[in-house]
C-alpha positions as CSV (number, residue, x, y, z in Angstrom):
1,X,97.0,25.0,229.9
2,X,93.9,25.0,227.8
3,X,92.8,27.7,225.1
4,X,89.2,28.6,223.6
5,X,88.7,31.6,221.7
6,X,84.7,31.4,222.8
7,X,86.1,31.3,226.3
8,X,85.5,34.7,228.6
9,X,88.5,37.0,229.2
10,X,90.5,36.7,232.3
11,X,90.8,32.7,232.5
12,X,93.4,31.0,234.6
13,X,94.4,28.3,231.9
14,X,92.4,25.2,233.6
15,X,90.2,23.5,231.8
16,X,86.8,24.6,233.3
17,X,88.2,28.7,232.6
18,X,90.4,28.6,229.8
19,X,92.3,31.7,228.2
20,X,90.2,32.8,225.4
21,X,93.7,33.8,223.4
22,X,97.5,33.5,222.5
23,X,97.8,36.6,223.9
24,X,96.5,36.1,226.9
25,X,98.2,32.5,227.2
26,X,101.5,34.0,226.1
27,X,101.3,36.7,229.2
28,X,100.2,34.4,231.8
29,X,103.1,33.8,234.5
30,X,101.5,30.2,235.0
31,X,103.4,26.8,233.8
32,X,102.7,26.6,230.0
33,X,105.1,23.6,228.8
34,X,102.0,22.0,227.5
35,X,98.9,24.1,225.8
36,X,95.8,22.2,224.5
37,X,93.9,24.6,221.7
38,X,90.1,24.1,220.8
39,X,89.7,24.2,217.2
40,X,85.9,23.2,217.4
41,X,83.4,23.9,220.8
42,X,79.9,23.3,221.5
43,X,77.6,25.6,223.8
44,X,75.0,24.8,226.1
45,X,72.7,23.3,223.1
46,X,75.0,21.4,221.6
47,X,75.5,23.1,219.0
48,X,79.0,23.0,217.4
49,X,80.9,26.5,217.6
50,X,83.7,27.5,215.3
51,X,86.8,28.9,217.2
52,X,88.7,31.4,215.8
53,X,92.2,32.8,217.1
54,X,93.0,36.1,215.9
55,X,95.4,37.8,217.2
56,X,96.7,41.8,217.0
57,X,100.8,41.0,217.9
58,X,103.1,38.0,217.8
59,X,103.2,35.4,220.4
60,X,106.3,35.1,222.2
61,X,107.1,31.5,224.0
62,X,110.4,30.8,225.9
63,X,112.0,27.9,227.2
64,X,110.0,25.5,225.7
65,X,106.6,24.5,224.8
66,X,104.4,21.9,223.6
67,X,101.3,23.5,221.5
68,X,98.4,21.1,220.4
69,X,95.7,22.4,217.7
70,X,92.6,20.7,216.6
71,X,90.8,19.7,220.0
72,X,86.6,19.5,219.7
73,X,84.0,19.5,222.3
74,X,86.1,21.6,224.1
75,X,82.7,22.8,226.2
76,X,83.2,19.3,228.2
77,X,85.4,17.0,226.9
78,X,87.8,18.2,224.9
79,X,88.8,15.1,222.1
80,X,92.1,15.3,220.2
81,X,91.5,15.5,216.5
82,X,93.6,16.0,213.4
83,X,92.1,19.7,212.9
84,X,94.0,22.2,212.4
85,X,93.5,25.2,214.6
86,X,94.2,28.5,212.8
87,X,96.0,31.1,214.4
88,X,96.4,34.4,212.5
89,X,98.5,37.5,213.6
90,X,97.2,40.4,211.2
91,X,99.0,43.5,212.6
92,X,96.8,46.4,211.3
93,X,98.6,49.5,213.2
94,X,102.5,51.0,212.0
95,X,105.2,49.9,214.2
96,X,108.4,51.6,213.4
97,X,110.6,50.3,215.8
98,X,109.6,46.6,214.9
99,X,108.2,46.7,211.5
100,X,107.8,43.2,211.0
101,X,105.1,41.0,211.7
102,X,106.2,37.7,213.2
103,X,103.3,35.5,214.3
104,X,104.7,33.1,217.1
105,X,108.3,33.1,218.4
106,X,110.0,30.2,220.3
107,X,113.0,30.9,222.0
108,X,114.8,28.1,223.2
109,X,114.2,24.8,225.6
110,X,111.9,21.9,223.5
111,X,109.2,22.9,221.6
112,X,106.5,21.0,219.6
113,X,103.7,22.2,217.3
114,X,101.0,20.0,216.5
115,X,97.8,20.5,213.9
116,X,98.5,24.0,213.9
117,X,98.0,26.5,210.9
118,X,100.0,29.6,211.4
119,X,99.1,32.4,209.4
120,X,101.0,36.0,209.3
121,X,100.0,39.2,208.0
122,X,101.0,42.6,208.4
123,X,100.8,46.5,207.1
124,X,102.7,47.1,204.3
125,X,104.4,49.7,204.9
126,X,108.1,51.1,205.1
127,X,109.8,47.8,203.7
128,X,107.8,45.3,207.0
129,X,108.5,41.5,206.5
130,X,105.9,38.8,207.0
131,X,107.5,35.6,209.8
132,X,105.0,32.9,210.3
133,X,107.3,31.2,212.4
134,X,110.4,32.3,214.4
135,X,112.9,29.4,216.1
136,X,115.3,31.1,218.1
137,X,117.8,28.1,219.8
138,X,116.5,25.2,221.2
139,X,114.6,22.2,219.5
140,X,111.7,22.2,217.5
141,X,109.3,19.5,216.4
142,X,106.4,20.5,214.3
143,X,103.9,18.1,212.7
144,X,100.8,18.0,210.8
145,X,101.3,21.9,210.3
146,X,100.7,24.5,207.7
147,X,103.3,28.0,208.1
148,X,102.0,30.9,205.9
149,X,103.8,34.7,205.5
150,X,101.7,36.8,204.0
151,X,103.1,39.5,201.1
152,X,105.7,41.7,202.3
153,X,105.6,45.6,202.1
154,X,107.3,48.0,199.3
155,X,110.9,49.8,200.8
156,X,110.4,53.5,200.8
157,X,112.0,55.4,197.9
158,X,115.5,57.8,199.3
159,X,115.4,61.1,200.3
160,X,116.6,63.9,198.0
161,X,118.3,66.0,200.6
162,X,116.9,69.5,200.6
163,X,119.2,72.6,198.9
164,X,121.5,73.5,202.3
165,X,121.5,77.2,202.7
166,X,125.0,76.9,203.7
167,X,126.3,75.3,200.8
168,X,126.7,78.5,199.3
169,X,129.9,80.2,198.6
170,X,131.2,83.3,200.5
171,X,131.3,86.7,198.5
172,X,134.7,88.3,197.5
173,X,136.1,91.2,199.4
174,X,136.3,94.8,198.4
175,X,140.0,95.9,197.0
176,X,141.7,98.4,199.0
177,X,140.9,102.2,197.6
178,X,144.2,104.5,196.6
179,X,143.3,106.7,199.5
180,X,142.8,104.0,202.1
181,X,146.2,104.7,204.8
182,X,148.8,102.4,204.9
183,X,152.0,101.7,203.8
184,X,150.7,99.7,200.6
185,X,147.7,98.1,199.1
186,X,149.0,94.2,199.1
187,X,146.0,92.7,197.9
188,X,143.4,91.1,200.1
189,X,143.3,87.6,200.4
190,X,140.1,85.9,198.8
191,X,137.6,83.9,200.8
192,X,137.7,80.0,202.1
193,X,134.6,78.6,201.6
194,X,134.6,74.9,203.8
195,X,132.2,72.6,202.7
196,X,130.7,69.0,204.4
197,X,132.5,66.7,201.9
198,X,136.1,67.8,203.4
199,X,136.9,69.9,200.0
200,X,137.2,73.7,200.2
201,X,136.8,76.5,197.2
202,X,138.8,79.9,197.9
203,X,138.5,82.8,195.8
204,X,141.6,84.5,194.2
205,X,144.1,86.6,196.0
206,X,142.9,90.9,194.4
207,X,146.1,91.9,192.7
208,X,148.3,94.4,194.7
209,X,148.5,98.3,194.0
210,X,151.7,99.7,193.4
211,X,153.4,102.6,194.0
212,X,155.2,103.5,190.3
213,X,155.6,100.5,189.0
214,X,153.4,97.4,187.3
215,X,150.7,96.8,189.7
216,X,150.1,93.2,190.9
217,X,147.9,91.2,189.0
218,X,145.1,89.0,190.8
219,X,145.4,85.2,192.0
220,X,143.5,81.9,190.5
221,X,140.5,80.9,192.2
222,X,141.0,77.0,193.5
223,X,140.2,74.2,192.9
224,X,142.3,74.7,189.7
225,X,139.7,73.6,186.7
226,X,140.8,75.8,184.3
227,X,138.6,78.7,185.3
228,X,139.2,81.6,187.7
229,X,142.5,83.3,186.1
230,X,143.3,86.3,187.9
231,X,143.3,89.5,186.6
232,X,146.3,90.8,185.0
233,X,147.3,94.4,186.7
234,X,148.1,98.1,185.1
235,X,150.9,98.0,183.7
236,X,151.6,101.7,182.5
237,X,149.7,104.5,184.0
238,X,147.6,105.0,180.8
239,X,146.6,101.3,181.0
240,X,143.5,99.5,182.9
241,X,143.8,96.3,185.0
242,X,141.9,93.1,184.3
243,X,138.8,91.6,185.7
244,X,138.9,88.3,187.2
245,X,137.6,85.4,185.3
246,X,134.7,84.1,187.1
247,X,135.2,80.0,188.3
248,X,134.0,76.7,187.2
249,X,131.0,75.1,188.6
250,X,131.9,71.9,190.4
251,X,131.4,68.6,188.9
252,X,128.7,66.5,189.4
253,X,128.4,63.8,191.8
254,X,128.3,60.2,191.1
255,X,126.6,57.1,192.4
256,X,128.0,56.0,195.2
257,X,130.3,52.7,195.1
258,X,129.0,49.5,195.1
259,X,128.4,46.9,198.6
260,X,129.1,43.4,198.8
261,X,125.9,40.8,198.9
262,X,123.8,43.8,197.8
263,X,120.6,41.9,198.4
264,X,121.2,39.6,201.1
265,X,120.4,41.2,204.0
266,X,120.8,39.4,207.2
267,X,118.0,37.4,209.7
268,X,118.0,38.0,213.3
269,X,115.5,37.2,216.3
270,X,113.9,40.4,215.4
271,X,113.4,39.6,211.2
272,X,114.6,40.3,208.3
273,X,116.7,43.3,207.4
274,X,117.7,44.4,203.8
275,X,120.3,46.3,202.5
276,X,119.7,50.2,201.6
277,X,121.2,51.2,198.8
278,X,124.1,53.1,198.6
279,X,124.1,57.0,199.0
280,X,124.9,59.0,195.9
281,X,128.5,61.4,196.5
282,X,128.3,64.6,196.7
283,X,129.1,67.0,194.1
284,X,132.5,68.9,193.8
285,X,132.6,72.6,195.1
286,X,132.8,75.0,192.0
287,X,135.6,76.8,191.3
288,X,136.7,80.4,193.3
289,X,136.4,83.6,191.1
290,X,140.1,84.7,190.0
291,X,140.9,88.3,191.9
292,X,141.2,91.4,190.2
293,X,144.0,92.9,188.8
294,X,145.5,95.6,191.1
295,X,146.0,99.6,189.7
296,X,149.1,101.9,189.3
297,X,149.1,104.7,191.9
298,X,150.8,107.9,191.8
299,X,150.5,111.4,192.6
300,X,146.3,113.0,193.7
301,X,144.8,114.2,196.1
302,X,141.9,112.4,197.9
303,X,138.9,113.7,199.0
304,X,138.9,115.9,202.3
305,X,142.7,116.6,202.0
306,X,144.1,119.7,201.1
307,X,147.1,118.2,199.0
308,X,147.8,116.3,196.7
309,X,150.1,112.8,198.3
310,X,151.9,110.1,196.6
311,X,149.2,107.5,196.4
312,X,149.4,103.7,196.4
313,X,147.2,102.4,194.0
314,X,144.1,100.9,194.5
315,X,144.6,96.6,195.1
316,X,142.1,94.6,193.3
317,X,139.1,93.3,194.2
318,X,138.7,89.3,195.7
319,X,137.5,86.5,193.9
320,X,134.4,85.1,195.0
321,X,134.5,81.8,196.9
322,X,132.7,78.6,194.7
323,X,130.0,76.9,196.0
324,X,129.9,74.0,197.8
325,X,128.4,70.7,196.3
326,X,124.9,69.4,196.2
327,X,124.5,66.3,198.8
328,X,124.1,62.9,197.2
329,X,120.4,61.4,197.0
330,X,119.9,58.6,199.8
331,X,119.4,54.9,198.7
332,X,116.2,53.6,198.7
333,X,114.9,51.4,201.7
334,X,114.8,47.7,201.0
335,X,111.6,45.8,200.2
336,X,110.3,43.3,203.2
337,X,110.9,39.9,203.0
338,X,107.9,36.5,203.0
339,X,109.2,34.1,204.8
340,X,107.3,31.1,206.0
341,X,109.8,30.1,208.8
342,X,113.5,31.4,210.1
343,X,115.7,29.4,212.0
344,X,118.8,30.9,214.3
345,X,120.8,27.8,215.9
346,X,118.2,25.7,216.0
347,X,117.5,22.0,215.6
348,X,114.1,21.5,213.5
349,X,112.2,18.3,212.8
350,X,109.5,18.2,210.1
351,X,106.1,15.7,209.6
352,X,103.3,17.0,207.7
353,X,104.6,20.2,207.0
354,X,103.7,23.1,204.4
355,X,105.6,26.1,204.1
356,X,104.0,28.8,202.0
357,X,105.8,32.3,201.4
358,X,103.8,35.0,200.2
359,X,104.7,38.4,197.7
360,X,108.7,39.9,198.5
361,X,108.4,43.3,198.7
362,X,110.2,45.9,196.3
363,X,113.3,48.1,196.8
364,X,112.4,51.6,197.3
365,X,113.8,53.9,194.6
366,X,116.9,56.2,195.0
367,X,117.3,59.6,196.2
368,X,118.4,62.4,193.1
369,X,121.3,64.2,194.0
370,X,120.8,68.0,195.8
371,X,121.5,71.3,194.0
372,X,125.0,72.5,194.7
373,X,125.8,75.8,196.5
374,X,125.5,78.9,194.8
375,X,128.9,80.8,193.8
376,X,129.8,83.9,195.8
377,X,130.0,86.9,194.5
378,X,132.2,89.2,193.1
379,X,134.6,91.4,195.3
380,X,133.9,94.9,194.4
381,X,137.7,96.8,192.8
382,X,139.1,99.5,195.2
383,X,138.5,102.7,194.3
384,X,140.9,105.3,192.6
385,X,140.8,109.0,192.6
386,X,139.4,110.6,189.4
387,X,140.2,111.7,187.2
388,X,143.8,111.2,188.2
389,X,144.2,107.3,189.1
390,X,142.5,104.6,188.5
391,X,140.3,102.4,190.0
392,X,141.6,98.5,190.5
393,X,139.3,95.7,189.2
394,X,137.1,93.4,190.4
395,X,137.2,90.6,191.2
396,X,135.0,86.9,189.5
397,X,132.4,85.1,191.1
398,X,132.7,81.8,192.1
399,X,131.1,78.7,190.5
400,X,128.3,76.9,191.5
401,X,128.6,73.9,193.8
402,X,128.0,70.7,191.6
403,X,124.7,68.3,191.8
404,X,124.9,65.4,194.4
405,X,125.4,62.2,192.7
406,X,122.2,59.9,192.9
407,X,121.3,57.0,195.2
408,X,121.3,53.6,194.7
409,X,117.9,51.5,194.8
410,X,117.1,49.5,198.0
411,X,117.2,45.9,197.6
412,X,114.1,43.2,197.0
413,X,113.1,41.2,199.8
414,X,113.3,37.5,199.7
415,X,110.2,34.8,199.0
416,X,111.5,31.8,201.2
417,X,110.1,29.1,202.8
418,X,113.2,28.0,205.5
419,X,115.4,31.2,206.3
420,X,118.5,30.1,208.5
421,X,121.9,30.9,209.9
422,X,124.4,29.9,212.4
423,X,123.9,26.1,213.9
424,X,120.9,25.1,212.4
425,X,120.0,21.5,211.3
426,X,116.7,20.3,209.6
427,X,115.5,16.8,210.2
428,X,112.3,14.3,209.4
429,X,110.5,14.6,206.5
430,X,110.6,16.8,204.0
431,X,108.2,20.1,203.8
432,X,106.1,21.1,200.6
433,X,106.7,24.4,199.5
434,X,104.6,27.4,198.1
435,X,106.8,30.4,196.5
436,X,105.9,33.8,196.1
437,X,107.5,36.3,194.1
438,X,111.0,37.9,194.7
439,X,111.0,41.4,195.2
440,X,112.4,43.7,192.3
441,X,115.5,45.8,193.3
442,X,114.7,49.6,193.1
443,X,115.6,51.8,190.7
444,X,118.2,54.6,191.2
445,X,118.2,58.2,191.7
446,X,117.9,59.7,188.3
447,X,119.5,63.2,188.6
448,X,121.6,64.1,187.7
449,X,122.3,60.7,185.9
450,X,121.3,57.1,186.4
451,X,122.1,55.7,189.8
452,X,122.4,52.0,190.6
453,X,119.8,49.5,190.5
454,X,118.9,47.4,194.1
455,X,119.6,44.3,193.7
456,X,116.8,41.6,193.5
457,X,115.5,39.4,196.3
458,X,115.0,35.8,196.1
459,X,112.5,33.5,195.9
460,X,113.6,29.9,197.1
461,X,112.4,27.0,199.8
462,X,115.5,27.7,201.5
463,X,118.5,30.7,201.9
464,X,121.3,29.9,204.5
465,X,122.3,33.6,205.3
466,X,125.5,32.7,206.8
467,X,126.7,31.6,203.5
468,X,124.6,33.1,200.8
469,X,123.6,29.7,199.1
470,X,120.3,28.8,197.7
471,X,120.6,25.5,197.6
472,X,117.3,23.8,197.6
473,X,117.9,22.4,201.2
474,X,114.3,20.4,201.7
475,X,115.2,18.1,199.3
C-alpha cells in the first residue's frame, strides 16, 4: 500500500492512486501488511512538494503491519530515504467516552515502524492523556523513529453535592389535649427521621398526662450526644411541666479513608486512567429534640360540654426529629497522563529511537462537604383547659444534620517515556528520553476542614504498572 498526503481522496492504495491519509489507509478493507509513506513528492514541474500527514483521530492497525516513512519522488519513483515522515494526531473536539488522544495503535501479529515521527496531541480537557504509541500483543520493531505525547490535560475539581431537600428532619407531633377522648393521654411517640448514610435521628417520646398523679415526663431525643433531655412532667397540680431541650447538631464529616497506590492508576488498550480521590463521609445526623413533659389532669369541663368530667391531662408535645447529614464532597478527577509509548504483552525492539513525554496533567481539587439537614421542629404541647388544668409542654427541635466531610484531590498523571504491564519485554538498543513534568496531586476539599491531598504523578523513562516500580528500565 502506498500513502501521499498530496494524493486525491478516494485512492485504492496502488501506487499510481495512493490514499492521501492514515485515515483513509487505516479504513481500507485492502491487504496493508506493508505501507510505503511519501515524506517528500514532486508535481508535474518538478518541483519538490512537502507532504504533511495530519490527522483528526488515532489510527488503528491489527494483525500486523509494516509502516515505512521517508519515501521521495513519490510523483514517479518513489526512492527510500532516511526521512522521517511526520504523522500528527491533534484531536481538537471533546470526546467523553474516550478522552484520550492515542495517535497509532497496533494490536497484535508483527509490526515494524520505520523513519517515522509520531506526534500526539489532544484537548485538554477533563483529565485526557496524550499516547504517541499504543502496542497491544504482538511484536514490534521500530527504528530510526521519534514517539512524542504532547502535555496532558488538568482533572476536573469534585463536586460539592447540592443541599438535599430531604435531608431535613421531620417536625415533632402535637401532645394530646385534656379534652381529647380516650382512656389516657400516653404520650405520642416522636418522629424517625431515615437518612442516606444508614443512621437515623428520632425525636423524644412527649411525656404522658395523668390522671391524679405525677404526670410522665418526656423521652431523650437520639442519637444520645448529650442533648435532647426530655422534659420533666407536673408533678403537683400547682406545678408546670418542662420543655424539651432541643438536640445536638450532628458532627461533621471527615475525609474519606485513604486507597492503596493512590497515584498509580492503571494502563489498558484504551489509555491511561488515574485514580479519583476519595469521597469525603458524610456528616452525622443531629440530635432529636427531647419531648415534652406531660401535665396533671383532674376535674373541668371542656368546651361544648355541659359538665364538668374527670380529665386526663394533656401528654406532652414530641421532639423534633434531627437532621440528616450534609453529603461528603467528591474527589477530584485525576490529571492525564504523557506518555510517549505503552506496552500491554508485547515484545518491543528498539534502533534509533527517541521517546519524548510531554507536561502530566494535574489532579483536580476536592469536593467541600454539603450542608446537613435542617432540625425539625418542635411538637406543639397539648392543650389544657383554662383556667382549671394545664397545658402539657412542648416539645425541642431537633439538631441540624452535620457538614459532609471533604474530598480528596485526584491524582497527577504520569510523564513517561515506556508505560507497560503484563508480558512485556524490551529488546535492541536502547531509546533516548525526553521528560516532562509530573503532574501535582490535587488539593482537598476545604470545608469544613482540610481534605487529603492527590497524590503526585511521575515522571520517569519507564513505569511497569503491574508492579509499581520505576526502575529506569532503558538502561
Amino acid at each position: 500500500m502506498f500513502v501521499r498526503a498530496s494524493a486525491p481522496a478516494g485512492g485504492n492504495g496502488t501506487k499510481a492512486q495512493p490514499f492521501n491519509s492514515f485515515a483513509e489507509l487505516a479504513a481500507s478493507d485492502s491487504q496493508k501488511s506493508r505501507v510505503y509513506v511519501c515524506h517528500e513528492s514532486q508535481d508535474e514541474n518538478n518541483n519538490k512538494v512537502a507532504e504533511s500527514y495530519n490527522e483528526s483521530s488515532g489510527i488503528v492497525f491489527r494483525d500486523g503491519v509494516e509502516i515505512y516513512g521517508g519515501f521521495t519522488g513519490c510523483y514517479d519513483e518513489w526512492t527510500w530515504s532516511t526521512n522521517k515522515t511526520k504523522l500528527t494526531v491533534a484531536v481538537t473536539e471533546e470526546q467523553p467516552e474516550t478522552p484520550d488522544t492515542i495517535a497509532l495503535t497496533l494490536n497484535g501479529g508483527d509490526n515494524r515502524l520505520k523513519n517515522l515521527e509520531i506526534i500526539a496531541s489532544g484537548p485538554l480537557v477533563h483529565g485526557s492523556s496524550s499516547i504517541a504509541l499504543l502496542v497491544n500483543g504482538g511484536k514490534a520493531d521500530i527504528g530510526n523513529s521519534d514517539l512524542t505525547a504532547g502535555d496532558a490535560g488538568d482533572g476536573d475539581p469534585g463536586v460539592t453535592p447540592a443541599g438535599e431537600t430531604d435531608l431535613n428532619g421531620i417536625d415533632g407531633t402535637k401532645g394530646h389535649a385534656a379534652c381529647d377522648p380516650g382512656m389516657d393521654h400516653p404520650g405520642k411517640d416522636g418522629p424517625v427521621k431515615q437518612c442516606p448514610s444508614g443512621e437515623s435521628s428520632a425525636g423524644g417520646k412527649g411525656g404522658a398526662g395523668s390522671t391524679s398523679g405525677p404526670a410522665g415526663s418526656g423521652g431523650e431525643g437520639t442519637p444520645a450526644s448529650g442533648g435532647g433531655a426530655g422534659g420533666k412532667g407536673a408533678q403537683s397540680a400547682g406545678n408546670a411541666c418542662a420543655v424539651g431541650a432541643d438536640g445536638e447538631p450532628g458532627q461533621d464529616g471527615t475525609p474519606g479513608d485513604p486507597i492503596e497506590a493512590p497515584g498509580l492508576g492503571t494502563i489498558d488498550a484504551t489509555g491511561y486512567q488515574g485514580v479519583n480521590g476519595v469521597q469525603g463521609k458524610p456528616g452525622a445526623p443531629g440530635q432529636g429534640g427531647g419531648g415534652g413533659g406531660g401535665a396533671m389532669g383532674g376535674t373541668a369541663t371542656c368546651p361544648g360540654a355541659d359538665t364538668a368530667a374527670s380529665l386526663i391531662g394533656a401528654s406532652g408535645g414530641t421532639g423534633g426529629s434531627g437532621g440528616c447529614g450534609g453529603l461528603g464532597g467528591e474527589g477530584g478527577k485525576p490529571g492525564g497522563s504523557s506518555i510517549a509509548m505503552i506496552i500491554l504483552n508485547a515484545e518491543v525492539a528498539f534502533k534509533g529511537v527517541q521517546l519524548t513525554a510531554g507536561n502530566a496533567g494535574s489532579g483536580g481539587l476536592g469536593g467541600d462537604g454539603a450542608t446537613g439537614g435542617t432540625g425539625g421542629a418542635v411538637g406543639d404541647p397539648g392543650a389544657g383547659v383554662p383556667p382549671t388544668l394545664r397545658a402539657s409542654c412542648r416539645g425541642g427541635s431537633g439538631g441540624d444534620g452535620g457538614l459532609g466531610g471533604p474530598g480528596g484531590g485526584g491524582s497527577g498523571g504520569h510523564s513517561l517515556g515506556i508505560a507497560f504491564n503484563g508480558n512485556s519485554s524490551l529488546g535492541g538498543e536502547v531509546p533516548s528520553f525526553i521528560p516532562g513534568n509530573a503532574g501535582q496531586g490535587g488539593l482537598g476539599g476545604t470545608v469544613p476542614s482540610a481534605g487529603a491531598e492527590g497524590a503526585p504523578g511521575r515522571s520517569g523513562a519507564c513505569l511497569n504498572f503491574d508492579t509499581g516500580d520505576d526502575q529506569d528500565c532503558l538502561q
